[in-house]
Structures are given as C-alpha cells and as structure tokens.
N, C-alpha and C positions, 0 to 999 in steps of 0.2 A: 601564620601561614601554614605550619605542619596541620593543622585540621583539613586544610584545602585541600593539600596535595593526598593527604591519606582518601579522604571522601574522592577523590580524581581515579585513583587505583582500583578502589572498590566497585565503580560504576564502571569502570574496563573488563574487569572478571565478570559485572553481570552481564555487559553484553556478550561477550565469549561465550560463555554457555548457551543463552537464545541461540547462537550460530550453532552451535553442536548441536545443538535439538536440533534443530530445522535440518540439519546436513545428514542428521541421523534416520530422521523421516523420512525424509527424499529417498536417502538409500534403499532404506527399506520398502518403499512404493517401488522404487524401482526391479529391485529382486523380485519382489509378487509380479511384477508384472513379466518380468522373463520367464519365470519359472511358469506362468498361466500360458503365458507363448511356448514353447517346448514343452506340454503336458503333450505323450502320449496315448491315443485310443489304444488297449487294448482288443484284439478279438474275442467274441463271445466265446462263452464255453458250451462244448458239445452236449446236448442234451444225454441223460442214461434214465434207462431205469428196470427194473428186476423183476420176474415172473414166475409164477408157478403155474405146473401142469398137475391138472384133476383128472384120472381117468377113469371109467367102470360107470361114467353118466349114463341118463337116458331121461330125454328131452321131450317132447310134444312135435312134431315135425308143422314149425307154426308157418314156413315157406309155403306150403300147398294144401291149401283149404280141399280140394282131391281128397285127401284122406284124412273127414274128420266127418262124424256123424251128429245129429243132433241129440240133445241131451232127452231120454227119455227110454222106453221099449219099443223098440219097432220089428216088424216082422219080416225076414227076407223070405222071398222076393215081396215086396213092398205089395201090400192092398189096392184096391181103388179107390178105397179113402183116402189112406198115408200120399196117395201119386195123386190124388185128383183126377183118377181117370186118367192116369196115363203122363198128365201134367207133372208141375215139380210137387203141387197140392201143399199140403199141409208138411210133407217132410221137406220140401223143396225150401217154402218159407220159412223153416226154422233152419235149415240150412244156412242161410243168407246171413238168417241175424245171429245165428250162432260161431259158424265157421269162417265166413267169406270178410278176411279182413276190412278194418282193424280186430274185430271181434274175435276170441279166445277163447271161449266161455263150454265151445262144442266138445266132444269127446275126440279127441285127434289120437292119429295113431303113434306111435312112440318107434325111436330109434335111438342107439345107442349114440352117447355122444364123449368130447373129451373136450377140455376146458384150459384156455390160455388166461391165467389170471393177473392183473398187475398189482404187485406187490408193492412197491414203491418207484419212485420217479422224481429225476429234477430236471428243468427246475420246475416251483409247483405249476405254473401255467403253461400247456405244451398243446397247441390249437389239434381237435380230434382231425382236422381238414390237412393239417401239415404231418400227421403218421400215414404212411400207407402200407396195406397190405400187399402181400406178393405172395401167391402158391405157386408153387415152382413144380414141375416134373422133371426129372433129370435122367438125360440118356435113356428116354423110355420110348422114344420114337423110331421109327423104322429106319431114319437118317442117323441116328446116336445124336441129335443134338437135343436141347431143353425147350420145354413149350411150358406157356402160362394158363394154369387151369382159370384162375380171377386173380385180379389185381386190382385196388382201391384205396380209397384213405376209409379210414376209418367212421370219418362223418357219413361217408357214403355207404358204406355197410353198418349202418346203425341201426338198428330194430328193437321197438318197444314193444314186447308181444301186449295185444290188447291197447295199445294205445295210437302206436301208429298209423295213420290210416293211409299213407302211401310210401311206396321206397323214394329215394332222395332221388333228385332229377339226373344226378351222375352217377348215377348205382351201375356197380360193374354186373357184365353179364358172365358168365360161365365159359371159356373155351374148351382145350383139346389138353389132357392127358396123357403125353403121347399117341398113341392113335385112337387113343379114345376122344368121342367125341363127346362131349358132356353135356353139349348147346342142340343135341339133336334129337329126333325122334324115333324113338324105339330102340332102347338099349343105351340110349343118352335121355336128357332133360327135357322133357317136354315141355315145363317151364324154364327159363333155359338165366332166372336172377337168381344171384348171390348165393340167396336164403334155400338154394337147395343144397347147398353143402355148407353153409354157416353162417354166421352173424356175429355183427357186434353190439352187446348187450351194456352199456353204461350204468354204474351204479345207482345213479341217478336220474331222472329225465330233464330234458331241455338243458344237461349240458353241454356244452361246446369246446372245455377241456378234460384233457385225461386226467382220471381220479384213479388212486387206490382202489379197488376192489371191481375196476371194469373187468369186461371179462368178454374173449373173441371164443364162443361154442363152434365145434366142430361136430356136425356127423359123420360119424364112422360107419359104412356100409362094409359088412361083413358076413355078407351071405344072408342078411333079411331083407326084407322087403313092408310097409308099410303096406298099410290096407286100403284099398282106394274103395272109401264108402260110398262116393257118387256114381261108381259104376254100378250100381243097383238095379237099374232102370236101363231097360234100351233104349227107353225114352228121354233120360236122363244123361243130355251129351253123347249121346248116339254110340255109347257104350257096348261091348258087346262083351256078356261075363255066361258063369258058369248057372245059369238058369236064374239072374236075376240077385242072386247071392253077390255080397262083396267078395273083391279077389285083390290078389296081391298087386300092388301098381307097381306093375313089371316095365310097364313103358315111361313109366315117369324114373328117372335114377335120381338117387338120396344119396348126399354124403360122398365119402371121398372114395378114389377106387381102393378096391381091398388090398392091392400088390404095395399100396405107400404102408401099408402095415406088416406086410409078408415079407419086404426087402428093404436093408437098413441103405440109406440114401437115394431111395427111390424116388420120393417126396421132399419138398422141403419148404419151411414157410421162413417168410424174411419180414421183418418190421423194420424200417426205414423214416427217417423225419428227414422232409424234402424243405427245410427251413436251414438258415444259414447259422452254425456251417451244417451242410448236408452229414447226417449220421446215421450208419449201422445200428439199428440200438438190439436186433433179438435176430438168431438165427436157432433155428428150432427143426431138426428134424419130425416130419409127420411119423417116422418109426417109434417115436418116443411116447408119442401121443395115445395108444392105446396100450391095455395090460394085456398081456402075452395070453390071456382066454381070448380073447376079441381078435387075436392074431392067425 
C-alpha cells in the first residue's frame, strides 16, 4: 500500500503547481492590463530650431518684372524696330518670355540683400503652412504703437525664382511701417506682394517641410533704387522717363525701410509655429540683418 499512498502525494504537488501557473498568469494579465489603463499621454514637445544671418548679398529683384531688361543690346530710347513702332515690338516680346514671371532668365536689376538661413531644426517634419512670418515695426508710428509691415506662413511666402509661376492664393500683401506706407503708390509699392521686400526661398522644390539650408532673403533698401527698364517707352505702360532712357523705379519701393537698419529695435522679425504647442521659435532683430556699410 506505501506505493499508493507515495504515487497519491506526488499527483497533489503536480496539481499545485498547474494552480500556481495559472494564478501567476492571471496576475500578470492583470498588471498589463492596469498599467495599459493608467498609461499617461505625455504633451508634444515644442518645436526649435537655429539660424544664421548672411549679410553683404545682392539678389536679382525677381518680385517686379518692372526692372528687368531683356537679354541682348538694346538702344535707349528704344528704336522703331526694338518698340514696333511704338508697340511692345520685339523688345516687348522678349520682355514677356524673359522677365514677366515665372521666367528669370532676363537681365534684372539687383539690390542688396541679407539672408535668414536654417541651420537645424526639430523635429525633422515641421509643415512650411504651420511657421509664420511676422515683420514687426516697433514704436515707429505717429501713435508710438507697432504695425505689421507682412505677415505669413511661410508656404505663402514661398518663391521658386524661375519656376514658380504664380504666388500662393494666401500670399500676404505688404502694409505700413509706421507711417510708411509700403502697399501705396508713390513712395510706397506699387506692387504692393510679399516679394517686394522678400521671400522665402526652399532648399528644395515642391517641399512642404522645413529643411536645413532654406532660407527667408531680405532686401535691404539703403538709399538705391533699382532700375525700372519698362519705363523705356512712353508707350510702354504709359511711362514717363528721362527721354525714353531707363530711370530709377522711384515709385515702385524695394526692401525694407532704411531706419530698420539705422536704429537698433526699430524693426523686428518673429518666426512663430502656430501648431500645437504653439512656439516662439526666432526673434531676430532687422538691425542685425545688414553690415554696418549698408547702414
């Protein structure tokens, strides 16, 4: 009978164990399953990222097909051939295909410029629609309060020189500088987007995200003036110049006013990501943006 009873013990301790397993399992299903119920959402982290300033540029002023000539010799005041009799003629029609956006390809007139470059950024996907730009004027108005020269995301100030062929449907337009008017005519913008005081240039095209080596150009108007080659012709936009000769496009204004370079906080630009959480990411005075010859 002791064979029995020993074989009776040993089938008791194996089921004992089976139970511990199981009770061990369970346990442990159960733990996962608390700990997956009390998991915490942390909130995102704030977007950053780092920039350099280029100054001493000078650009192509690709905003205003106005001041660009077409590629060749031509004679001021233009012939009857070059006008067609008066018409746009032969200088006209290369005007078009040379100058008059998207096209790049014409002799444009150049203005100094200075350069906001992105160095690095996280995290790497950061939509160009969710950065906006902000040029601020500060205390430059007759009131002492601040007014917004342009404002935009940066999708909307985007420009492919030469490939672009129109600005983006929500392109910001130019306002007031303090009592300057920037959107007006005569001594303000006679085209009154963006791209008369800057752009933003993508390392690459048809992106949609910020990349390493984009870059927002500025013009700096600093007592020059671009050359408005369409004023050629009286014929030509009903122009009226110095015998037919190009002259300085006094009525069209380039760039940013000269005083954001002459007085340190007079200017100031902001880059902002209006994505969640909203962030500060660049405050950049316009003082800084040109070298003290440009000043």
């Amino acid at each position: 009978m002791a064979p029995v009873r020993r074989w009776r013990r040993s089938r008791h301790r194996g089921v004992s164990n089976i139970i511990g397993v199981i009770l061990l399992v369970a346990m442990t299903v159960v733990a996962g399953v608390i700990l997956w119920t009390f998991h915490i959402n942390t909130p995102p982290s704030a977007p950053f990222l780092t920039f350099a300033i280029k100054t001493g540029g000078s650009n192509p002023v690709w905003g205003d097909p106005t001041d660009c000539q077409p590629t060749g010799n031509w004679s001021y005041p233009l012939n009857s051939t070059e006008t067609g009799g008066g018409g746009y003629g032969l200088w006209g029609n290369l005007w078009f295909d040379e100058c008059y956006p998207p096209a790049t390809s014409g002799n444009f007139s150049y203005l100094n410029t200075s350069q906001v470059q992105i160095v690095s950024h996280s995290p790497a996907n950061i939509p160009l629609a969710d950065i906006n730009l902000t040029f601020i004027c500060n205390n430059a108005s007759s009131s002492g309060g601040r007014t917004v020269l342009v404002q935009g995301s940066l999708a909307s100030m985007t420009w492919f020189p030469g490939s672009t062929t129109s600005p983006a449907a929500d392109a910001p337009y130019l306002g007031f500088c303090g009592n300057f008017d920037a959107g007006g005519y005569g001594g303000g913008s006679y085209g009154t987007l963006y791209n008369r005081l800057g752009m933003f240039i993508p390392i690459a095209q048809n992106r949609t995200d910020l990349s390493n080596g984009d870059t927002f150009l500025l013009y700096i108007h600093n007592g020059g003036w671009p050359v408005d080659y369409q004023c050629v012709d009286r014929s030509l936009y009903g122009c009226y110049t110095n015998g037919g000769k190009p002259v300085f496009d006094t009525d069209d204004y380039h760039g940013a006013p000269p005083w954001c370079f002459t007085t340190p906080g007079a200017c100031t630009l902001y880059l902002t990501y209006s994505g969640d959480p909203a962030t500060l990411l660049a405050t950049i005075p316009v003082y800084s943006m040109a070298p003290p010859s440009a000043q």
